[in-house]
C-alpha positions in Angstrom: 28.0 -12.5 -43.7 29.5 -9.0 -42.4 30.9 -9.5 -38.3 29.8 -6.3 -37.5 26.6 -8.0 -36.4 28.7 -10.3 -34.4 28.2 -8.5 -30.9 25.5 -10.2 -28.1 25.2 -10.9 -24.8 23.8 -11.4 -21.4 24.3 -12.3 -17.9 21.1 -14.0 -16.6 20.9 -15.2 -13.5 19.8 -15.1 -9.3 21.5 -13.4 -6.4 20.5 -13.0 -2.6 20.2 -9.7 0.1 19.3 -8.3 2.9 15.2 -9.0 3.6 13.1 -8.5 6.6 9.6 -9.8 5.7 8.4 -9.1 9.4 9.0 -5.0 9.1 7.4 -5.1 6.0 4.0 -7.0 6.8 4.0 -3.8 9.8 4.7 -1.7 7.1 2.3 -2.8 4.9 -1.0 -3.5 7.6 -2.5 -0.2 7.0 -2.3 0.3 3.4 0.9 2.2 3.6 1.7 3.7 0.2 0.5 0.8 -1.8 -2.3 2.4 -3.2 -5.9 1.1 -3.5 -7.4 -1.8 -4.9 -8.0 -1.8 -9.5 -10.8 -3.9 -9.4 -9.6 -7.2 -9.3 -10.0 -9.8 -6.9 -8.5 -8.3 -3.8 -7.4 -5.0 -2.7 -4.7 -6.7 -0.6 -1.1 -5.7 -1.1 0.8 -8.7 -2.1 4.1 -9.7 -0.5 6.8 -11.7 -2.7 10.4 -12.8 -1.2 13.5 -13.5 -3.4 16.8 -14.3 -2.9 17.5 -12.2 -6.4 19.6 -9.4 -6.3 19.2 -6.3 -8.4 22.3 -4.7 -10.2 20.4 -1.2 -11.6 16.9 -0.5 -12.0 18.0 1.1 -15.1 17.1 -1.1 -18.0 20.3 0.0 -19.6 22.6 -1.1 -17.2 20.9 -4.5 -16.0 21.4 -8.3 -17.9 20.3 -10.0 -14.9 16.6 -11.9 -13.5 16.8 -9.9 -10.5 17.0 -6.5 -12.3 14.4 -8.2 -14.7 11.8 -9.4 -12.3 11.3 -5.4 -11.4 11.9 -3.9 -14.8 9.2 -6.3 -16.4 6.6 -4.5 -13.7 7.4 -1.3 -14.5 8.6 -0.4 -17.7 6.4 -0.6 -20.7 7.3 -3.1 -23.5 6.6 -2.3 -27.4 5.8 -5.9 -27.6 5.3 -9.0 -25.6 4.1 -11.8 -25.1 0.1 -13.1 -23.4 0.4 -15.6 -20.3 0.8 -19.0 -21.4 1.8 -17.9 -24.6 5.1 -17.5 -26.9 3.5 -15.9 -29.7 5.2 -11.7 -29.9 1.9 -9.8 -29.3 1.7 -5.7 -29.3 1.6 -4.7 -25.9 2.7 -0.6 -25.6 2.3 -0.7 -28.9 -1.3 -0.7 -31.2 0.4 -2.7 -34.2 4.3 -3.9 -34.6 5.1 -5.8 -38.3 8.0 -6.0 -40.7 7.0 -3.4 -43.7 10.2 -4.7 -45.8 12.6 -7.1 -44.7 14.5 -4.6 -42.7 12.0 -2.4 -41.2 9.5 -3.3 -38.3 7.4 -0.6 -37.8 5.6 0.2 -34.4 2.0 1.9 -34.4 1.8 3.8 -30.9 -1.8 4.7 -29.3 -2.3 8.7 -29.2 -2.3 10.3 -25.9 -0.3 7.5 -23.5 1.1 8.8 -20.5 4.4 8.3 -18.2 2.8 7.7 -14.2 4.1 11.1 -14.2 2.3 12.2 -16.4 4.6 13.0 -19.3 3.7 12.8 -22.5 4.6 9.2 -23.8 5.5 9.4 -27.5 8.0 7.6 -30.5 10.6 10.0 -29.5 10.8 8.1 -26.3 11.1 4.8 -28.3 13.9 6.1 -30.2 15.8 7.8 -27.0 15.8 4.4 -25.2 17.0 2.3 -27.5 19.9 5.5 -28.9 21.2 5.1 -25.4 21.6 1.6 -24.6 23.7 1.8 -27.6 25.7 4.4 -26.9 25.8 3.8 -23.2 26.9 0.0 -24.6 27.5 -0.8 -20.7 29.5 -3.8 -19.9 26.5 -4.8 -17.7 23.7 -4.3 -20.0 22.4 -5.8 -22.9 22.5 -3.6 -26.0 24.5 -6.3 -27.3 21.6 -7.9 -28.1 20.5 -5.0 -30.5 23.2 -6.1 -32.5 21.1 -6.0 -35.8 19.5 -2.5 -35.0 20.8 0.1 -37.9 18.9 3.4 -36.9 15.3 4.1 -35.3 13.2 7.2 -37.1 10.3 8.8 -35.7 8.1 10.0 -38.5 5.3 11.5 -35.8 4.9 10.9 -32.4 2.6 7.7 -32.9 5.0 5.7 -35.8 8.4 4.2 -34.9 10.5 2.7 -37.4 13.6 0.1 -36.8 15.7 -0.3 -39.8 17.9 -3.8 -39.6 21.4 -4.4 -41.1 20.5 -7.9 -42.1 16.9 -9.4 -43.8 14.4 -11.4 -42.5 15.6 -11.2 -38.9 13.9 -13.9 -37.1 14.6 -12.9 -33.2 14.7 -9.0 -33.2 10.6 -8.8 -31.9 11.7 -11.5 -29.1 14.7 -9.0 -28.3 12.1 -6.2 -28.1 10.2 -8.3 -25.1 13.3 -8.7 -23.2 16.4 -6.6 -21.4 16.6 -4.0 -24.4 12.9 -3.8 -25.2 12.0 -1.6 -22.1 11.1 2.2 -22.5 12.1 4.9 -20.3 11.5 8.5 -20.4 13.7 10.6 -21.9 12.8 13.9 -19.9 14.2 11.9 -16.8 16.7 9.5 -17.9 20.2 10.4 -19.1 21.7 9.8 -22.6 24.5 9.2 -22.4 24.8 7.2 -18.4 23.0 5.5 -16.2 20.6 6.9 -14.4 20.6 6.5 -10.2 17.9 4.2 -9.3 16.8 7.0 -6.6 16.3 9.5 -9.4 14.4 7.3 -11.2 12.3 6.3 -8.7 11.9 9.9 -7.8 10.5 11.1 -10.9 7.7 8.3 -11.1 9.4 7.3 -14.7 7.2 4.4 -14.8 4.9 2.9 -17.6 4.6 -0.4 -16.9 1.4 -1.9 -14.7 3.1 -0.8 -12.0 4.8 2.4 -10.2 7.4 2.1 -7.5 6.7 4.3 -4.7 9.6 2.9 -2.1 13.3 2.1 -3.4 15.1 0.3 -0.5 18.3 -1.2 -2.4 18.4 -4.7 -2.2 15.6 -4.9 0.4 12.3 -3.8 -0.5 10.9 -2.4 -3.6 6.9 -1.2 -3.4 5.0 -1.5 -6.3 1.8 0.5 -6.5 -1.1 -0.6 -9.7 -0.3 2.5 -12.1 -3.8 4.0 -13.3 -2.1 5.3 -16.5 -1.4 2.2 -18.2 -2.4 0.9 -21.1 -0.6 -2.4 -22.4 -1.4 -5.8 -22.9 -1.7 -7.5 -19.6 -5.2 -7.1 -17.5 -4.9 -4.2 -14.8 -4.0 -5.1 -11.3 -5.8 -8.1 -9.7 -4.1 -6.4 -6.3 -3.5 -3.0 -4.4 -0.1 -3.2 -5.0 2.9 -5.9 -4.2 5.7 -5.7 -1.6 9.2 -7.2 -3.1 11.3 -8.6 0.0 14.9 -9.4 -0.5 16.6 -12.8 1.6 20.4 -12.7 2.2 19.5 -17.2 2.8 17.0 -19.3 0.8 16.7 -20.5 4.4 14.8 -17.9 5.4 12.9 -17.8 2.6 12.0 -21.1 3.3 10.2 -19.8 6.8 9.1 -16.4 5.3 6.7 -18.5 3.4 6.0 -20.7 5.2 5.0 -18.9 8.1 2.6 -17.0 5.7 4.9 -13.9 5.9 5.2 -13.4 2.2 2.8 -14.7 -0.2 5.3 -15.5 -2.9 8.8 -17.1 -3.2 10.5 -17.3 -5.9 13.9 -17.7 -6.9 15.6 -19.6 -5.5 15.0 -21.9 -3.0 17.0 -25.2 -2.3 16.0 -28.3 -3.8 14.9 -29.9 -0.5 13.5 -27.0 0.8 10.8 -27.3 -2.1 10.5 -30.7 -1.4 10.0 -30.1 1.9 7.3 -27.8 1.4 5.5 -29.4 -1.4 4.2 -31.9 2.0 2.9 -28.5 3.6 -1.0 -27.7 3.6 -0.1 -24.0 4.6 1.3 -23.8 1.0 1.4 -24.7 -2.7 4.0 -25.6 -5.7 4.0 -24.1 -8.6 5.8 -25.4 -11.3 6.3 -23.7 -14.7 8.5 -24.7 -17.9 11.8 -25.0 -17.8 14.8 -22.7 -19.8 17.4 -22.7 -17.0 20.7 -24.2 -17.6 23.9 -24.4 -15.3 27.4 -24.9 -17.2 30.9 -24.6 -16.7 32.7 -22.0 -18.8 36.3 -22.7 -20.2 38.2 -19.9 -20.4 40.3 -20.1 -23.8 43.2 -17.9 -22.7 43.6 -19.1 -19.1 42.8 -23.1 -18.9 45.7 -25.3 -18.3 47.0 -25.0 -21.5 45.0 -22.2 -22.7 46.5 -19.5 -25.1 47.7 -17.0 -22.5 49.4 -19.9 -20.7 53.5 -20.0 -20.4 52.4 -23.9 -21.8 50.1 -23.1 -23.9 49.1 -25.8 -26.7 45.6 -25.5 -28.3 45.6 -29.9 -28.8 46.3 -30.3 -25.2 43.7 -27.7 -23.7 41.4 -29.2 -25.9 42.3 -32.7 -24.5 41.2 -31.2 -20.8 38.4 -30.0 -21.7 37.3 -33.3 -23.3 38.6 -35.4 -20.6 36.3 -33.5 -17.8 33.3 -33.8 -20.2 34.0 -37.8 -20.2 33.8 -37.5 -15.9 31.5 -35.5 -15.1 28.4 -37.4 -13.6 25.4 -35.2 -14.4 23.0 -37.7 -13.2 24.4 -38.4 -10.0 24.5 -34.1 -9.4 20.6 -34.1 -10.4 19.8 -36.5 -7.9 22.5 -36.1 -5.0 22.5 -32.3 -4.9 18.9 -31.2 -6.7 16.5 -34.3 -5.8 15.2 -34.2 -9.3 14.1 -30.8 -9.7 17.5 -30.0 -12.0 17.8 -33.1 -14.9 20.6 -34.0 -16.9 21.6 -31.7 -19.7 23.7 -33.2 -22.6 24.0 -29.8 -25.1 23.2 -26.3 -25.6 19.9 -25.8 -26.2 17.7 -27.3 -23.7 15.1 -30.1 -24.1 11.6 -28.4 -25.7 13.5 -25.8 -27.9 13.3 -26.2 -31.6 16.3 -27.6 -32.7 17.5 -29.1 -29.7 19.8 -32.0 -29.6 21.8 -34.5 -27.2 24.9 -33.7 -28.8 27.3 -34.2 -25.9 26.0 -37.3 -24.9 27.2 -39.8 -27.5 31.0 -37.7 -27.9 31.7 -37.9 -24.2 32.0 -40.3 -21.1 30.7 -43.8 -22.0 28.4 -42.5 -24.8 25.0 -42.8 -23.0 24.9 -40.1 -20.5 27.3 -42.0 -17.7 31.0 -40.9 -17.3 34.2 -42.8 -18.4 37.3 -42.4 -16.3 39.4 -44.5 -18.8 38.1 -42.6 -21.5 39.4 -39.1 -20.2 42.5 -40.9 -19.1 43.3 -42.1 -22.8 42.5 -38.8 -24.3 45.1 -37.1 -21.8 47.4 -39.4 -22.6 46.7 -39.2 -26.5 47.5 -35.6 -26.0 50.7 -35.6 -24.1 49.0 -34.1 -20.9 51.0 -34.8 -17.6 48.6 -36.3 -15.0 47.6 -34.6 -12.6 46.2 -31.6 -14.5 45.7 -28.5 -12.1 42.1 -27.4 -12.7 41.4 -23.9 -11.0 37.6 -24.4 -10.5 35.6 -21.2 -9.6 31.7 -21.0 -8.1 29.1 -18.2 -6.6 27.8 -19.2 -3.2 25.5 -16.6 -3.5 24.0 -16.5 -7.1 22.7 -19.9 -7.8 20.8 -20.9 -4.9 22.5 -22.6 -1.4 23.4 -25.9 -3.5 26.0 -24.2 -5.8 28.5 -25.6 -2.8 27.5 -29.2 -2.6 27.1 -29.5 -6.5 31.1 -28.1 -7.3 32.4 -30.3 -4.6 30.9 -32.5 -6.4 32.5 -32.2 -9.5 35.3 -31.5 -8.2 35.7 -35.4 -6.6 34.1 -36.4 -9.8 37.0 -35.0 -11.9 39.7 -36.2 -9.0 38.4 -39.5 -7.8 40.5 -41.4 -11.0 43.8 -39.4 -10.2 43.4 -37.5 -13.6 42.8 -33.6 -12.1 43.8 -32.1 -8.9 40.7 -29.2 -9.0 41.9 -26.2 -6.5 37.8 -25.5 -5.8 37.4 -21.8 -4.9 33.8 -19.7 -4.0 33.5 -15.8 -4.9 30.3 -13.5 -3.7 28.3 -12.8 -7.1 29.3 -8.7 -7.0 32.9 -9.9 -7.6 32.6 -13.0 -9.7 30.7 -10.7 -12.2 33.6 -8.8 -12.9 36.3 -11.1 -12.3 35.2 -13.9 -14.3 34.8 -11.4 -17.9 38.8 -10.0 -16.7 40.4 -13.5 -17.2 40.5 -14.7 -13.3 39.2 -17.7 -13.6 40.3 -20.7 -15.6 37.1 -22.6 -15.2 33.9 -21.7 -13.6 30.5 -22.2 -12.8 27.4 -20.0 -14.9 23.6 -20.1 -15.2 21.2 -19.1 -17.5 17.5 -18.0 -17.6 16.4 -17.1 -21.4 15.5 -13.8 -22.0 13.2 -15.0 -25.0 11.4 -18.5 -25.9 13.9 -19.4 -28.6 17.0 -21.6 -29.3 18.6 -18.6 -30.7 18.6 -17.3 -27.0 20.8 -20.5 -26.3 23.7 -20.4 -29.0 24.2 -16.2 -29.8 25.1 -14.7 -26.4 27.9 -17.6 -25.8 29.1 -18.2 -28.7 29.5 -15.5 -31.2 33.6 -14.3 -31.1 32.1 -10.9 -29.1 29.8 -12.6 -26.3 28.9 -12.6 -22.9 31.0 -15.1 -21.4 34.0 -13.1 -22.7 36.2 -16.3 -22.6 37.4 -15.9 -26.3 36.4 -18.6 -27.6 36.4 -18.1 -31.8 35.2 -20.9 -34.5 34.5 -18.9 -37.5 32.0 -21.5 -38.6 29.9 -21.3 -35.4 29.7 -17.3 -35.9 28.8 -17.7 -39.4 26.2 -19.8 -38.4 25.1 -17.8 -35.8 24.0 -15.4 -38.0 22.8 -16.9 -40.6 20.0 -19.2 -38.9 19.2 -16.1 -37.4 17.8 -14.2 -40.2 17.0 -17.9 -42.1 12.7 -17.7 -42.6 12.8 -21.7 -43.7 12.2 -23.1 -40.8 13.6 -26.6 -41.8 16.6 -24.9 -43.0 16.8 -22.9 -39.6 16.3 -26.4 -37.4 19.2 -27.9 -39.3 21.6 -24.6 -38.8 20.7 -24.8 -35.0 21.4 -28.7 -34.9 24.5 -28.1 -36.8 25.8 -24.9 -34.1 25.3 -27.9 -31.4 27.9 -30.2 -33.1 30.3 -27.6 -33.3 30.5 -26.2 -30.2 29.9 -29.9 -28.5 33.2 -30.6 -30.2 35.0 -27.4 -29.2 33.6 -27.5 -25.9 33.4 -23.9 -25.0 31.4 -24.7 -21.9 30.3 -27.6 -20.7 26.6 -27.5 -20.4 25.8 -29.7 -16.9 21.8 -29.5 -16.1 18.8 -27.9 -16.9 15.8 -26.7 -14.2 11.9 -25.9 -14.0 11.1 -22.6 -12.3 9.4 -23.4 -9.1 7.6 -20.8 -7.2 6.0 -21.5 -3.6 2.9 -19.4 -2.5 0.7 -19.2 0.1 -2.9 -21.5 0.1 -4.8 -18.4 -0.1 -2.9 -17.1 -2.9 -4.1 -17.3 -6.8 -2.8 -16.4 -10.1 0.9 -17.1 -10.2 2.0 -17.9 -13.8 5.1 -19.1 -14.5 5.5 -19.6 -18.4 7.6 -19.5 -21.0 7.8 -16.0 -20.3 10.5 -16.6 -17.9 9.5 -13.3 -15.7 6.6 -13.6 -12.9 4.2 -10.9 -13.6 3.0 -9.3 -10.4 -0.5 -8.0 -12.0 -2.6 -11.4 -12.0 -1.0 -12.4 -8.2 -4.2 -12.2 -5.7 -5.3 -13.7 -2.1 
């Protein structure tokens, strides 16, 4: 198989800002610019609180949830998927199929309109996804197009997406996540990003929703756009209010105090539990799909390739040795109460081809760690004890527990003498970029999918070109990669995935550490939050 399809990735994952849920329920008393009610249940505005920071409302220069969660309300999607459901559905679009086994042609419906009122036609189709490629920014995701040959435009209704490889098996999941959005192309640049202001400016919206306020980072109003004319129902509100929390703390009260109606992502394990004993409120719990790992970076471990000691056996040999100590059952219940589990491989429990393939290499062999076993593989290895472990996290990113979880580990790994870890904490707009330039040795990710598949699990971290960017290369994995990817057997497929699992659990490019449920806390009055396997809440069905 060629590696020029060997380029994907993403950076999923929550952040927290400035919010002030008390100037916005002023602000939003008297209607304010929120529009009117669609119909549904309510005309009532809706208020939702986050600790999820937004890196561009373009879609071409976002891979993150808290760009997402606004994106997915505003930007229209060729495809997608129902609530409650996985199955890739038209949505934009009248009809999307494969018409050979490397073209998927999109049927639009004559006569759609931009909120703007533009004219909404193929050759917008082919503009947005021509310039996520050739914008290719670091912080995007056109990586993910990475099978996409060319897009024609026979008429302004047909769009046609010619692949490099057969029988793709993910590309109409890709089209319902970070790439799939469409923007128009008499307002968006091609060959930049666009400033949010402009954007916002222009009313360059699609989706079920406009924006009618831009306040980086601390509110965003969303006002039920009349023109239209996808797949989900039209606005059970007048309009939602997105309020941004610099501390899950506050989110905590915001809700609680019936100042937003909505929070989601992320508050602290115990601040959950604390409120799932609150009348004033419910829990809603969804499926999971979010991981948290620690990423090894090949070229600047102890030992790693870039090192003035570097020896492939021995940085191997660390790696190994702090998957047989860390103790992911005592993080779960210590640091998370529960509501994070015990992960033990790449692909997380309800995934097609998931495994436990960690579990039985590493530690005692059933899930517990094994300080003599990581002290024999040092030793086996020639590795002088104590190794220096540079161990990075984001205090911000993750939710408040991201501290209490990596000290943690970090007396996990040093309680037996066997690594001295030198723990250090980076706000998220710095960690982003110093963590793909080589800074850290070690350090602490997350992951929400951006489609319901275990392909989403295995080709942004480990193809040579990925996300992470911690060059990690088994030619074998890539192949594989690939091939399971374009693989219509399913069996076939299952066993590829399975097989991607042992290879990388024996490589140990990251070391996968727990896997969470979304949880979402509302008000009692408030209906409709669905959290599914999705992954993004939809503001449309969200009503008091």
């Amino acid at each position: 198989m060629s590696l020029h399809h060997s380029t994907r990735g993403r950076i999923g994952l929550a952040v927290g800002a400035l919010g002030a849920a008390s100037l916005l329920l002023a602000g939003c008393a008297g209607g304010g610019s929120t529009g009117g009610s669609t119909g549904g249940a309510s005309g009532d505005p809706i208020i939702v609180g986050t600790t999820d920071k937004v890196t561009t409302l373009d879609p071409a220069g976002s891979y993150d949830n808290g760009s997402l969660a606004v994106q997915t309300q505003v930007f229209p999607y060729l495809v997608n998927t129902d609530y409650n459901s996985t199955e890739v559905v038209p949505d934009l679009a009248e009809s999307a199929e494969f018409t050979s086994p490397t073209e998927y042609t999109v049927t639009l419906p004559a006569g759609l309109k931009w909120a703007n009122g533009n004219d909404l036609t193929s050759s917008d189709v082919k503009f947005s996804f021509d310039r996520n490629l050739k914008i290719a920014d670091p912080n995007g995701a056109s990586s993910l197009l990475y099978n996409l040959d060319s897009v024609e435009t026979p008429d302004d209704t047909t769009v046609v997406f010619t692949l490099k490889t057969e029988n793709d098996q993910v590309f109409p999941y890709i089209l319902t996540s970070f790439p799939g959005a469409i923007v128009d192309e008499d307002v968006f640049s091609a060959d930049a990003i666009t400033p949010d202001q402009e954007i916002v400016d222009a009313n360059a919206f699609g989706g079920p929703y406009a924006i009618t306020s831009w306040d980086f980072n601390k509110t965003v109003e969303f006002t039920p756009n009349e023109n239209y004319k996808g797949l989900l129902p039209a606005a059970e509100n007048g309009g939602a209010i997105l309020s941004y929390f610099a501390e899950s703390s506050n989110l905590k009260l915001a809700v609680q105090e019936g100042d937003v109606d909505v929070a989601y992502r992320s508050l602290s394990a115990t601040d959950v539990e604390d409120l799932s004993g609150n009348d004033a409120v419910k829990v809603v719990e969804g499926p999971g799909g979010e991981i948290r790992y620690i990423v090894f970076n090949f070229n600047t471990q102890p030992y790693g390739s870039a090192t003035a000691e570097a020896d492939p056996a021995k940085a191997l040999a660390v790696r190994q040795a702090v998957a047989d100590l860390v103790d992911r059952d005592a993080i779960s219940e210590q640091v998370y109460k529960g509501t994070y589990t015990p992960l033990y491989s790449y692909v997380p429990e309800g995934f097609t081809g998931a495994t436990e393939a960690l579990k039985g290499l590493y530690g005692d062999g059933a899930g517990a760690p094994d300080a003599a076993k990581a002290k024999a593989t040092l030793e086996a290895a020639g590795v002088t004890t104590p190794v220096q472990l540079s161990l990075q996290y984001s205090p911000d990113h993750y939710g408040p527990s991201s501290g209490d979880e990596y000290a943690l580990v970090k007396q996990q790994l040093e309680a037996d003498g066997l690594f001295q870890v030198n723990l250090q904490s980076t706000e998220w707009v710095q960690y982003s970029k110093d963590r793909t330039s080589d800074v850290y040795p070690a350090y602490q990710l997350g992951w929400f999918p951006d489609y319901s598949d275990a392909d989403n699990y295995l080709t942004p971290f480990f193809l040579k070109e990925n996300f992470l960017g911690n060059h990690y290369d088994n030619p074998e994995v890539n192949d594989l990669i690939l091939e399971q990817a374009v693989e219509p057997d399913a069996a076939t497929r299952q066993a590829d995935i399975e097989k991607i699992q042992e290879l990388v659990a024996a490589d140990l490019s990251t070391l996968p550490l727990l896997q969470g449920a979304q949880v979402a806390v509302t008000g009692a009055d408030v209906s409709g939050v669905t959290l599914d396997a999705s992954f993004k809440l939809r503001f449309a069905p969200i009503h008091k």
